[in-house]
C-alpha positions as a printed NumPy array, in Angstrom:
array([[ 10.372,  13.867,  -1.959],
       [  8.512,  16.749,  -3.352],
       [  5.036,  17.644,  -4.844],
       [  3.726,  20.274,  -7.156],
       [  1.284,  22.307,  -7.083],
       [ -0.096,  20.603, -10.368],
       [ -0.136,  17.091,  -7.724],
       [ -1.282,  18.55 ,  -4.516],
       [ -0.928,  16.092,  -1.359],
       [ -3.948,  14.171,  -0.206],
       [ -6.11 ,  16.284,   2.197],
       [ -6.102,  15.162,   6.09 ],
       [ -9.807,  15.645,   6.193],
       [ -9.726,  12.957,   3.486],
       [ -7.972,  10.664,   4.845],
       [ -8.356,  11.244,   8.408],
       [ -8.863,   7.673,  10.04 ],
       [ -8.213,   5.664,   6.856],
       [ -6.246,   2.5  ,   8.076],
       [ -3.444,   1.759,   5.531],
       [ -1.631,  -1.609,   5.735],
       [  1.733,  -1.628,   5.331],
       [  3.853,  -4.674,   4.371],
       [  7.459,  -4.484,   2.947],
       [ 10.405,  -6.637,   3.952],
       [ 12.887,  -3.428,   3.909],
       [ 12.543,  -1.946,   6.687],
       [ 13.983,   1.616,   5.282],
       [ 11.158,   1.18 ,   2.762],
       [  8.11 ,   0.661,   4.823],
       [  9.199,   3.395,   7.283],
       [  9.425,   5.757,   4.566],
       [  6.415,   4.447,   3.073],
       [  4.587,   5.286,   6.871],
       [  5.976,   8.631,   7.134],
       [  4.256,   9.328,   3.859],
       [  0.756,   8.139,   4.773],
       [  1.155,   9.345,   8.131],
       [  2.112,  12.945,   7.063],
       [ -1.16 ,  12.735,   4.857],
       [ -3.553,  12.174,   7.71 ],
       [ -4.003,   8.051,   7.381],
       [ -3.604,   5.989,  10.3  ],
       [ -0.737,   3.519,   9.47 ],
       [ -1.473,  -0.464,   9.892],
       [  2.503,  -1.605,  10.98 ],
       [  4.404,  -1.416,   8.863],
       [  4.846,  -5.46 ,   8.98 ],
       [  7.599,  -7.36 ,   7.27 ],
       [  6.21 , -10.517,   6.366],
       [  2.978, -12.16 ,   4.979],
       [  2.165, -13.757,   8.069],
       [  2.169, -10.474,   9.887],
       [  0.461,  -8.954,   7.219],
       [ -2.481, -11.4  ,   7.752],
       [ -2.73 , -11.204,  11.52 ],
       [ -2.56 ,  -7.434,  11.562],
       [ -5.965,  -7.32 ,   8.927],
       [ -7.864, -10.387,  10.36 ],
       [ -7.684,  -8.146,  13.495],
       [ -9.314,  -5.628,  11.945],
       [ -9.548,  -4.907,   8.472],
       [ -7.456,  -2.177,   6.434],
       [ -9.088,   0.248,   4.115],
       [ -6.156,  -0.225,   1.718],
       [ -2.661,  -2.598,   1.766],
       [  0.303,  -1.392,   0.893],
       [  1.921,  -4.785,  -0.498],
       [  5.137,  -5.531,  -1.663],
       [  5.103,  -8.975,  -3.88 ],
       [  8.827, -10.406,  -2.993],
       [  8.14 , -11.087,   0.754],
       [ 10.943, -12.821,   2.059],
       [  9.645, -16.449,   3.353],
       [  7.108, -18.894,   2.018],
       [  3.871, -16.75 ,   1.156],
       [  4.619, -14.077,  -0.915],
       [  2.63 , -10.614,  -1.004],
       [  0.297, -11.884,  -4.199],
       [ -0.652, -14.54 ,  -1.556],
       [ -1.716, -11.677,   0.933],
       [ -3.453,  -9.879,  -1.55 ],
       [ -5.328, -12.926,  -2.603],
       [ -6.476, -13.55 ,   0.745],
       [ -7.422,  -9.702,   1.282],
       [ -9.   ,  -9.097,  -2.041],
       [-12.107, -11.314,  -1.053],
       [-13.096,  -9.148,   1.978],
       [-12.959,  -5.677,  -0.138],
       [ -9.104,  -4.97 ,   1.088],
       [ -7.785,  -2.835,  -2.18 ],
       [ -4.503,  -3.683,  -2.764],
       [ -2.068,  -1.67 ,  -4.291],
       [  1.628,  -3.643,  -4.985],
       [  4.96 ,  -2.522,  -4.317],
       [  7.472,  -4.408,  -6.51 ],
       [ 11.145,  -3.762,  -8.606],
       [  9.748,  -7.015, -10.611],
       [  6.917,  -5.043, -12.959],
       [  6.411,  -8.453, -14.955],
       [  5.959, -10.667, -11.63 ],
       [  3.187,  -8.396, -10.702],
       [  1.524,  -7.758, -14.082],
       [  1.383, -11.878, -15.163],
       [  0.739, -13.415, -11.28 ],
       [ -1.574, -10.813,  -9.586],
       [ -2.444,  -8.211, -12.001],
       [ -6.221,  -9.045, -11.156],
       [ -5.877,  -8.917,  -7.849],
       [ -4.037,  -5.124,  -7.44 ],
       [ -6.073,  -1.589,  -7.543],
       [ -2.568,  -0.185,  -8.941],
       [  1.087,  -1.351,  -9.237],
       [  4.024,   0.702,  -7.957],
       [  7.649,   0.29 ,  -9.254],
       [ 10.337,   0.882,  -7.15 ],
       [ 12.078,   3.128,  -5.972],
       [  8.334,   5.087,  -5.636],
       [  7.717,   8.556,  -5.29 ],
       [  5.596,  10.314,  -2.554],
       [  3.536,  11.545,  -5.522],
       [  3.206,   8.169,  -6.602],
       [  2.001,   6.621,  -3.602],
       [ -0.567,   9.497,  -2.653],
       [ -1.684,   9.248,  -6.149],
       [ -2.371,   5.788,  -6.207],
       [ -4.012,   5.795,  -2.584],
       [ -5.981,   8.318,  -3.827],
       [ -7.527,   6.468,  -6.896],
       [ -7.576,   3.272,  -5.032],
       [-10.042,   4.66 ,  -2.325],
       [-11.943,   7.301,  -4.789],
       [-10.343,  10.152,  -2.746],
       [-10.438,  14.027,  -3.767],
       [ -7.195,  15.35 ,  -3.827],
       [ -8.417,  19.012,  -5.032]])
């Protein structure tokens, strides 16, 4: 994955200490996903695989941001997360291949939505505008 110089990367000083929640039931996905954040200077929350561990890992102590993707695998999906994270001033930002899932079901409820596959660009964009983040 590759930025420009027109897209620069999210400063470390920027997002030094941020706690980014991770949840994505492909495992090649949310490790990727971490190594992105990770190399930007956030501190990574997981990455967790279901809903439930979604939950326990923020009621522990709250994210600054959730990574979410909607089609968890079992019987609360990631719009159910975000619903439950929204309240307490979690931003969420969705991770999806279904576009019209996300935009009819939790449209309110997401700072951004991502198709996949996603881009690093993407992602640090999208962080970025989610927590009001300079990326100059």
């Amino acid at each position: 994955m590759m930025t420009t110089l027109a897209d620069p990367p999210l400063k470390p000083a920027s997002t030094a200490g941020l706690r980014i929640l991770i949840c994505e039931d492909d495992p090649l996905a949310a490790m990727d996903f971490a190594e992105i954040l990770r190399n930007a200077g956030c501190q990574v929350v997981g990455p967790t695989y279901t809903a439930v561990e979604a939950l326990a890992e923020s009621y522990r102590r709250l994210p600054d941001l959730a990574l979410i993707d909607i089609g968890l695998k079992g019987m609360i999906d990631g719009i159910s997360v975000a619903a439950e994270l929204a309240p307490l001033g979690v931003p969420v930002i969705f991770l999806t291949g279904d576009y019209q899932r996300a935009g009819h079901e939790g449209r309110e409820l997401a700072t951004d939505i991502l198709i996949k596959p996603v881009s690093e660009k993407a992602i640090l964009r999208a962080v970025a505008m989610a927590l009001h983040l300079d990326q100059d």
